[in-house]
Steps between C-alpha positions, in 0.01 A plus 500: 500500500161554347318219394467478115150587371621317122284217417618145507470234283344237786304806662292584113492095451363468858270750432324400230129290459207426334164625453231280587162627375274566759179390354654169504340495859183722486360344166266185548650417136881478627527418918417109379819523295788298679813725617707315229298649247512829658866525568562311115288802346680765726796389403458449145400854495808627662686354196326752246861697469640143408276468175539836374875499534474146368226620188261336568254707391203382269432729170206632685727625802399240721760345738508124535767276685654165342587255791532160523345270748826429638637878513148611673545200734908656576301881570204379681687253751268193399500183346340441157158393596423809682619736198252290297229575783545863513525572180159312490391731804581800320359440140173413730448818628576654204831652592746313265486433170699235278615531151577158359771554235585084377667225568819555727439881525409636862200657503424897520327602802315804542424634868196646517370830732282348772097633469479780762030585539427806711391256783886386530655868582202560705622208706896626513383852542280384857789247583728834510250688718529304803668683835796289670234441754287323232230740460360677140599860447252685337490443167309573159276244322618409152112393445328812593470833354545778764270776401553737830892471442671794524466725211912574505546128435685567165763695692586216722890464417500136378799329374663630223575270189799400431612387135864525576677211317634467819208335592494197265713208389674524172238243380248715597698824311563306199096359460410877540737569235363258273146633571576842416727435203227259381238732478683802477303548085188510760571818678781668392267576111172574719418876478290491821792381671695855548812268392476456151828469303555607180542189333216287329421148625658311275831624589482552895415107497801467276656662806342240794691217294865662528459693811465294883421777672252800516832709587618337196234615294543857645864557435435368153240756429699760653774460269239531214441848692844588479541412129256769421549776742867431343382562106274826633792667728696478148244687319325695768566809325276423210198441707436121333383258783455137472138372594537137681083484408555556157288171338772472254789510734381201732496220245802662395674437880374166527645396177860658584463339844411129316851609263700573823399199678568305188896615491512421892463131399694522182781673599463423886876497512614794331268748676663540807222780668185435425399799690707752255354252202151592577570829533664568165201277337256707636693875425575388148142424423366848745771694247383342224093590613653897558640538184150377335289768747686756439520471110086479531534821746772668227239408228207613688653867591621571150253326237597698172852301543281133543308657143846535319718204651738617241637763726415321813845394721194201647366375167 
C-alpha cells in the first residue's frame, strides 16, 4: 500500500520552532546577552498569536503580554530568581519594556524589535559568503560605491517582494490594519494620491472608527457606489446624473452616514443586515439629491414655467 502523504498531528507538532534573531550574535550590543535572555525573548515572541487572540492589544495597536512571575517561570523552565534576572537583562538592552499597572495587577510587557546598524547585516551577509572549505566568495562591499559596475545593474533579477498576508502573523496583519484604517482621512482625501474617494474628511474618519479593515472600508464605499449607480439606472433615460463632488452633496453623505450609524446603536437589534441598511440610507438620500437636480435641470430648460409657477407641475 502507498504510504499516506496526509499530515499528522505529531509530524506538524514535531515540526515546528522558533526564530532566533540572528543579530543576537553579530551585534557587539546583544552576543553579551546570556542564552536565557535570548531564548526568554525568542520565545516570548513566538507567543504574539496568543495576545491577539487573547486582546491584548493597546489602543495604539501595540501588542503587550500579561504574565506573572510564576507563569513566565512555568514557560521558561526556571526558577523565580532567574525570571527576575532576565527580565532585568532584557529591559537593559532595551528589548523589553514594563508597564506597571498597581498593586496586585501583573504588569504589561512590551517586546521590543532588536536595533539592526548597517555594520550588523554587513557582518551576516560575509558570515553567509564563506565556501564549505572556509574561504570568502567574492562578494560586494556594503561600504563602497562601485562606479565601473556594470551599467545593466538595474536589470539584475533581484528578489521579488512579497506582501502576501501569507507572509506575516495575524499580529502583524491586524497592526497593519490599524495603521491603514488609522490614517486612512490621510490618503484616501489627498488629490495627489490618484486614490481619492469621494467623501470629505470628516466622514471617511467617521469610517476608520467603525470599519477594522482597509477591505472594510472598501466594501463600505462600494456599496455607496451601488446606491447611486442604482438611483441613475432608474432614471437613465432622462439624462440626470448624480455628481459624488458636488460641495453640497458631501456634507450631505457624511451627515446621513452619522444618522445611519446612529440607528446601528439604537436599534442594534432590530436591524438584522447592516449591509442592506446602509444601502437603503444611502439610495433614499441619492433619490432624494435626483429629484432636486432634475427639478433645477426641468427649471433650467423651460424658464417661462419657473416665471409663472402658477402653471408649473415643479412650483
Amino acid at each position: 500500500m502507498e504510504q499516506s502523504r496526509r499530515y499528522n498531528t505529531h509530524e506538524v507538532y514535531g515540526e515546528t520552532f522558533l526564530k532566533l534573531p540572528k543579530v543576537f550574535f553579530s551585534s557587539n550590543k546583544y552576543q553579551s546577552m546570556s542564552n536565557d535572555a535570548k531564548i526568554a525573548y525568542t520565545l516570548l515572541k513566538d507567543r504574539f498569536n496568543y495576545s491577539v487572540k487573547n486582546d491584548w492589544v493597546d489602543k495604539n495597536g501595540d501588542i503587550y503580554f500579561i504574565f506573572t512571575n510564576e507563569e513566565l517561570m512555568n514557560l521558561l523552565n526556571v526558577h523565580k530568581d532567574k525570571v527576575i534576572k532576565v527580565k532585568k537583562e532584557l529591559e537593559k538592552t532595551k528589548l523589553l519594556e514594563q508597564e506597571r499597572l498597581g498593586l496586585n495587577k501583573p504588569n504589561h510587557l512590551y517586546l521590543l524589535r532588536p536595533e539592526v546598524t548597517a555594520k550588523d547585516v554587513y557582518k551576516q551577509i560575509s558570515a553567509e559568503t564563506v565556501d564549505n572549505n572556509g574561504s570568502r566568495k567574492n562578494r560586494h562591499n556594503l561600504y563602497k560605491e562601485h562606479k565601473d559596475s556594470d551599467t545593466n545593474r538595474y536589470n539584475i533579477d533581484t528578489q521579488k517582494l512579497n506582501f502576501s498576508t501569507a507572509n506575516f502573523s495575524p499580529a502583524e496583519i491586524n497592526k497593519q490594519n490599524r495603521d491603514l484604517v488609522s490614517h486612512a482621512n490621510d490618503f484616501l482625501t489627498d488629490p495627489d494620491s490618484g486614490l481619492e474617494v469621494f467623501l470629505e474628511p470628516e466622514a471617511v474618519q467617521l469610517l476608520s472608527f467603525w470599519c477594522r479593515t482597509p477591505q472594510q472600508m472598501h466594501r463600505f464605499i462600494g456599496i455607496i457606489l451601488n446606491a447611486k449607480y442604482a438611483v441613475e439606472k432608474e432614471h437613465r433615460d432622462l439624462g440626470v446624473w448624480i455628481a459624488l463632488d458636488d460641495p453640497e452633496l458631501k456634507p450631505l453623505m457624511t451627515k446621513t452616514l452619522r444618522r445611519y450609524f446612529n440607528a446601528l446603536r439604537s436599534n442594534e437589534k432590530h436591524i438584522k443586515n447592516v449591509e442592506n441598511y446602509l444601502y437603503g440610507t444611502m439610495q433614499n438620500l441619492f433619490g432624494i439629491w435626483w429629484n432636486k437636480q432634475a427639478a433645477k435641470q426641468y427649471q433650467k430648460a423651460h424658464p417661462e414655467e419657473t416665471k409663472n409657477p402658477q402653471s408649473s407641475g415643479w412650483a
